[in-house]
Every structure is written in C-alpha cells, then in structure tokens.
C-alpha positions as CSV (number, residue, x, y, z in Angstrom):
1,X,-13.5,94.9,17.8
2,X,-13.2,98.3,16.0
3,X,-9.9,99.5,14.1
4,X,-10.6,102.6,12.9
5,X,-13.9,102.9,13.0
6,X,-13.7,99.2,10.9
7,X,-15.1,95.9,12.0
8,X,-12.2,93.6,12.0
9,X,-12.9,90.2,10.1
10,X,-11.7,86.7,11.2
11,X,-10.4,84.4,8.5
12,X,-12.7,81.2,9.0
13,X,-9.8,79.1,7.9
14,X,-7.7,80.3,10.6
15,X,-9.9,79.5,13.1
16,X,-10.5,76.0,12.2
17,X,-6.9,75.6,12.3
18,X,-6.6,77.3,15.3
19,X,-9.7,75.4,17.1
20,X,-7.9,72.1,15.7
21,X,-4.5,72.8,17.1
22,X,-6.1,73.5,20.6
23,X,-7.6,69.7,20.2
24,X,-4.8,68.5,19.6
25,X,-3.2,69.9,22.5
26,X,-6.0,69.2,24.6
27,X,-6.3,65.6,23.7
28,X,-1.9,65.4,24.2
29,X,-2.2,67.0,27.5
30,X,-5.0,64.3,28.5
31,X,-3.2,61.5,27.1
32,X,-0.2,61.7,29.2
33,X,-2.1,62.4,32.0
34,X,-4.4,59.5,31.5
35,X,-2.3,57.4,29.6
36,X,-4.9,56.4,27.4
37,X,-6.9,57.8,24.5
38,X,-10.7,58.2,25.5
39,X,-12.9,59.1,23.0
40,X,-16.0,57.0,23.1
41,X,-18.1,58.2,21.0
42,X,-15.9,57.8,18.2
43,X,-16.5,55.0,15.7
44,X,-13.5,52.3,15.5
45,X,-12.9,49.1,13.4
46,X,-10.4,46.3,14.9
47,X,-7.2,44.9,12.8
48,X,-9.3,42.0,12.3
49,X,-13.0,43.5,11.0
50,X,-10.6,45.4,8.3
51,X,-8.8,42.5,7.6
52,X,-11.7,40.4,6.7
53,X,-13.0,43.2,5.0
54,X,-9.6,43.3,2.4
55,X,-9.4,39.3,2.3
56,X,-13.2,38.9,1.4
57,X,-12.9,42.0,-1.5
58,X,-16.0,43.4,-0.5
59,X,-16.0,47.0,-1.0
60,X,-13.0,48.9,0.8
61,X,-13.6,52.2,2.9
62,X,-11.3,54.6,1.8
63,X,-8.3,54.3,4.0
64,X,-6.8,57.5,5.1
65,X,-3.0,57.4,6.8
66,X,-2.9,60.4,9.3
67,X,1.1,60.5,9.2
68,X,1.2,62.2,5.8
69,X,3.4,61.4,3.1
70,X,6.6,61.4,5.0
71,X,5.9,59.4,7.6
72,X,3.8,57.4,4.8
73,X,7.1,56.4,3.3
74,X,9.2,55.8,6.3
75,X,8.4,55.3,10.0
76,X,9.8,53.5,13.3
77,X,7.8,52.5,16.0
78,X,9.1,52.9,19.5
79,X,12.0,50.4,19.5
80,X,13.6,52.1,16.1
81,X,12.1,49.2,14.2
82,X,10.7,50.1,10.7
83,X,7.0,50.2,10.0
84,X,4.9,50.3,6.7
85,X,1.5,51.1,5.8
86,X,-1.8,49.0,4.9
87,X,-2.3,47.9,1.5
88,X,-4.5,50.7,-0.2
89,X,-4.5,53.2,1.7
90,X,-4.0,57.0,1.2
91,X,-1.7,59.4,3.2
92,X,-3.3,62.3,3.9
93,X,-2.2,64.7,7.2
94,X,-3.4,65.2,10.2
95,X,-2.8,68.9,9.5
96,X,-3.6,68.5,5.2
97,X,-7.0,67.0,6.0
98,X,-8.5,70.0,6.9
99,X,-8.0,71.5,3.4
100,X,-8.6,68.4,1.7
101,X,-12.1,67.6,3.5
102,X,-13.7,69.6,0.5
103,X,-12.5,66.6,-2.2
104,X,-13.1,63.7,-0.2
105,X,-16.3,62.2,-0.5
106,X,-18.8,62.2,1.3
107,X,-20.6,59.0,0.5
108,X,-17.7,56.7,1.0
109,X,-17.0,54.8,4.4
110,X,-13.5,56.2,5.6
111,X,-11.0,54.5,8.1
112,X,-8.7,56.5,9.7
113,X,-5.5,55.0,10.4
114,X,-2.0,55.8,12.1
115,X,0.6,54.2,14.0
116,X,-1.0,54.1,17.8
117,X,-4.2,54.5,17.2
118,X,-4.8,57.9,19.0
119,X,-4.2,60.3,16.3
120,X,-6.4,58.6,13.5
121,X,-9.3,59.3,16.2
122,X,-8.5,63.0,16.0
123,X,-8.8,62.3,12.6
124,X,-12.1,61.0,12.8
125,X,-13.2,64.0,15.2
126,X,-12.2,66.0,12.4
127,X,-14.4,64.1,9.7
128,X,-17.5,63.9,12.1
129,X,-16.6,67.5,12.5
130,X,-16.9,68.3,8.7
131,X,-20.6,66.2,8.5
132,X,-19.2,62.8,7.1
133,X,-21.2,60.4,8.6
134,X,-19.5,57.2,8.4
135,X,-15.8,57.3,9.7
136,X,-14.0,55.0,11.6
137,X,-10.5,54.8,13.5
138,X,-8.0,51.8,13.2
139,X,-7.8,50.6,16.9
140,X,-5.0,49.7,17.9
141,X,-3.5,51.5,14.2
142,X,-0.3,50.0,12.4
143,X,1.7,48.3,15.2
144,X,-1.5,46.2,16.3
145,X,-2.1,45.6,12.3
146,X,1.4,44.7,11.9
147,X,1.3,42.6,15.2
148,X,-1.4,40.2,14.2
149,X,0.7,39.4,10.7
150,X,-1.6,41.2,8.6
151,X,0.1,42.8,5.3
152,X,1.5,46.2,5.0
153,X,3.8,47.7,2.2
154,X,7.7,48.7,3.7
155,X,9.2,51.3,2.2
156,X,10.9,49.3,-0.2
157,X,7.2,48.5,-1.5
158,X,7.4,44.6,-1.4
159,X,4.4,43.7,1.0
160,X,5.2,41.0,4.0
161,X,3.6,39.2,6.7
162,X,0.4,38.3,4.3
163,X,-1.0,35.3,6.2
C-alpha cells in the first residue's frame, strides 16, 4: 500500500500476535461447536507417563503452565473448587509465550500444561510454530492430574494428594 508515495511497513510482532489471536478464536469457535479439542498432530503426554517421569527422577521436561502467573497462584475448576499446579513447573502465558519463545531453550523437552487440556495444545502449536521440536501437551491438563491423586502445589504451597 502506498501513503504518500511511502511503502507502508508491517510490524512482524503484531502480526504474530494478530495470526495467534485468530487461532485462538478459531480453535474457541470449533470447540464449542465440536465439543472437543482436535488437534492430532500435536504431541501429548498422559497424567501418568509425566507422573512416572517425576517419581523415577529421570530428567524433567520443562513444564510450562499456560494460565500465567495469576491463574498460576489461584484457580477454580468448574464447580468453584480450588486447583493448584504440578510440582516444578513454570507459569508462563498463553499470550507471554510469544515474547518469551526467544529465552526458552531449544534443546530441552517442554510439556505444556493447563487446566483442560485444550489451551496447553495451543501452546504447543505455538512452540512447533517457533521450530522447537520436542513439545508436548498435558492431556487431560490439571483436573485429570489432580483426579488420579497425583501431587500439585495449592496456593497455600503445601503439596497434597502425593500417593
């Protein structure tokens, strides 16, 4: 487009955020229509593969909690009852991970996590996105994690249900 006589330039940044809202909203508008989140070609790790994973200390994946540091602290599931997070892991944005994808590394497996399940898969679309190669999504996320009695942290930071 010309404005006065000048080449008007895009802001690459605002395009990616731009591109990632309309994902969002595509993949909100599918969901209720479907009821379901269908992304298959996105890698996922069960409650229980992680599990194993944290009980047998071999090396963790960096675990990255899409709700952000808010809802990192404090969160309610469906019912109004409160919900935690998994031992370890980070809280990073849906919407901060696009600036922080520069500092995370690249050679580290990363687990996506959130309280569903369906927005740690944008998540990983994101990573994928940005070239990291090994990403996966917490099926199922917190509530299945929490369902099968596996640890989290409250906000109160004592951990509970460690079986």
């Amino acid at each position: 487009m010309e404005n006065n006589g000048k080449v008007k330039e895009v802001n690459v940044n605002e395009m990616s955020k731009f591109r990632m809202v309309l994902k969002l909203t595509r993949l909100f508008l599918w969901t209720i229509r479907k009821r379901t989140w269908f992304l298959p070609e996105l890698n996922e790790i069960t409650a229980d593969e992680l599990h194993d994973r944290m009980i047998t200390n071999s090396k963790l994946p960096l675990l990255i909690d899409t709700r952000g540091e808010k809802g990192f602290a404090q969160a309610f599931d469906m019912k109004g009852k409160k919900f935690g997070h998994i031992p370890n892991s980070q809280p990073i944005g849906l919407r901060e991970l696009m600036h922080k994808v520069g500092n995370l590394p690249k050679d580290t497996e990363m687990v996506t996590i959130c309280p569903g399940g369906g927005m740690s898969l944008v998540a990983v679309d994101v990573l994928v996105n940005a070239e990291f190669e090994d990403v996966k999504s917490l099926k199922g996320g917190i509530m299945l994690w929490e369902k099968r009695g596996y640890p989290i942290i409250t906000t109160s930071g004592l951990e509970e249900n460690i079986h």
